[in-house]
N, C-alpha and C positions, 0 to 999 in steps of 0.2 A: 504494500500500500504506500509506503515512505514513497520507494523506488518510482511507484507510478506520479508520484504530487511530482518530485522535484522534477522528474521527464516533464511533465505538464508546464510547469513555470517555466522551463528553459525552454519549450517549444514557443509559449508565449511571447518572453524575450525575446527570441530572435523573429515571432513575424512582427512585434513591434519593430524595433529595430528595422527587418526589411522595409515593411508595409511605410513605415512611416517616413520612409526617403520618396515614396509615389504619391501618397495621399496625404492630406492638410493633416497633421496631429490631434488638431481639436474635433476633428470626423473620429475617430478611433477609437471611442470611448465610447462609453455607455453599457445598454442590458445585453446590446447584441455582440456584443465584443468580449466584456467581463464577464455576465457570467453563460450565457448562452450559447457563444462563440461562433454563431450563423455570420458574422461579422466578416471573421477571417476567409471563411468560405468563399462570400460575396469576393472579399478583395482578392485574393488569387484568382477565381474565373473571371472575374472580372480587369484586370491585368493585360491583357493583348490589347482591348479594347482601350486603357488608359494609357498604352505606351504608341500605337499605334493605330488605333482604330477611331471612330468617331465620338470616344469620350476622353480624349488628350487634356481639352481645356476644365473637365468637372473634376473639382479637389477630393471628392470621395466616392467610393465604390457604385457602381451603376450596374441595374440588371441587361440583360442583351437587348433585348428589345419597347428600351423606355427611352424615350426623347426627352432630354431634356434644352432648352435655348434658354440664354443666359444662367447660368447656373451662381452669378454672383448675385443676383437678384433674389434668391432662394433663402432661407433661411429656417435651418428645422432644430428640434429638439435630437440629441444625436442618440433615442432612444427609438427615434423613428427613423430612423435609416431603412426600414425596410421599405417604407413605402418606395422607395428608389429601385426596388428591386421586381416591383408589379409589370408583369409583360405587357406590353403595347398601352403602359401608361405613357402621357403626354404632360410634361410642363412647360406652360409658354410662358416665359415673362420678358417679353422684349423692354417693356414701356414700364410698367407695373410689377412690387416685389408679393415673392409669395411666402407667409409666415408659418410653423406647421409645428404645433405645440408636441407633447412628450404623450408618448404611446399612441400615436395616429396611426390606424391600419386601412393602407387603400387597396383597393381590390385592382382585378388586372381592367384596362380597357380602360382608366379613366381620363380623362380631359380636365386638368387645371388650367385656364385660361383667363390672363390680366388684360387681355387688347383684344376688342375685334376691329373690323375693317368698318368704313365709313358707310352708311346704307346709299347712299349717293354716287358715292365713288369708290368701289371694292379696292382698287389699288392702293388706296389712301387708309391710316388706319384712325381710330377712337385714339385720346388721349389713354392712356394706363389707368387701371385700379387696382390697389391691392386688395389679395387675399388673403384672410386670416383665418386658418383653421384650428380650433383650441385643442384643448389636453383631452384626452382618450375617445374621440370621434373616428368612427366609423364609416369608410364610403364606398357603398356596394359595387359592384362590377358594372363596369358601364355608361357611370355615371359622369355629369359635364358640371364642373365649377366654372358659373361667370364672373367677370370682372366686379369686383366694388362686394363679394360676398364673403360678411363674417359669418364662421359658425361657431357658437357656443362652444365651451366642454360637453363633453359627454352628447354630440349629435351624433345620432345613425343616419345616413342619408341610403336608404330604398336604392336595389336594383336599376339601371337605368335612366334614373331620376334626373333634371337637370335645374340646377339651382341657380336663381336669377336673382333672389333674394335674399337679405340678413337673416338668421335663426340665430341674435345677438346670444342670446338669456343662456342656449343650450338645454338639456336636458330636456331632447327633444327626439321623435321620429318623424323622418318628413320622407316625401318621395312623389314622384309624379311628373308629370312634364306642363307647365312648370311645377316645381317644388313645392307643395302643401306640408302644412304640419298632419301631420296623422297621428299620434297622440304623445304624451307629456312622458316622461320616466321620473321614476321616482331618487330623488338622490339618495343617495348613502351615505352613512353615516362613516 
């Protein structure tokens, strides 16, 4: 048992140590790193694609098939890292930053978006809005965040859903196209 901990630690050390010459330092922490260690996983397959492939410019590990543009624009809890890792998620923040509080889980397929295009002239785009997604909010598969939308702590956002509007308060379920509330959650204590 000894034998296996100090193997463990010095496996640690050195992907710190590795890991931390490719990815920003302050990405490398947290539940998925310390104690969980999907973390590490992420960052080695994900590796070809930070030295060479189309995620050169994002400072922390990205799954194969998630867009991210601008990625300094971004700003997460480094306990949600995994949302980074949802297949054929999308984060757009050209114009507008996106906020993404601690233990955020987003499903695959979804659409974060700060800017649309001008209804007038598609070439041209809207000023930016940020998003702000709070502490342990949930966003089903499928689902499209628009510009200028905070969600509370503790929202579930519904399958497919696309939200147009604030759910400030949180402690909410909403879903629908556009986004209604569908009922309240009870906080915990």
């Amino acid at each position: 048992m000894l034998k296996r901990m100090v193997y463990s630690k010095i496996i640690l050390f050195l992907c710190k140590l590795f890991f931390g010459l490719i990815y920003e330092k302050k990405h490398m922490k947290g539940k998925y790193f310390e104690e969980k260690r999907m973390g590490w996983y992420w960052a080695l397959v994900g590796l070809p694609r930070k030295v060479i492939g189309t995620h050169r410019k994002i400072p922390w590990p990205v799954g194969k098939n998630t867009i991210i543009s601008r990625a300094e624009n971004i700003d997460f809890d480094p306990d949600s890292i995994n949302v980074f890792q949802s297949p054929g998620s999308y984060f757009q923040c050209h114009d507008g930053k996106i906020f993404i509080g601690k233990n955020v889980h987003i499903a695959p397929n979804c659409g974060i978006i700060t800017t649309n295009h001008k209804n007038d002239n598609p070439d041209l785009h809207e000023p930016g809005k940020d998003i702000i997604i709070g502490d342990n909010c949930w966003i089903g598969m499928n689902s499209v965040i628009l510009p200028g939308v905070k969600l509370g702590n503790n929202t579930i956002v519904g399958a497919g859903s696309v939200v147009t509007k604030s759910f400030p308060d949180g402690y909410v379920v909403i879903g629908g196209t556009p986004a209604k509330k569908i009922k309240l959650i009870e906080a915990r204590a």
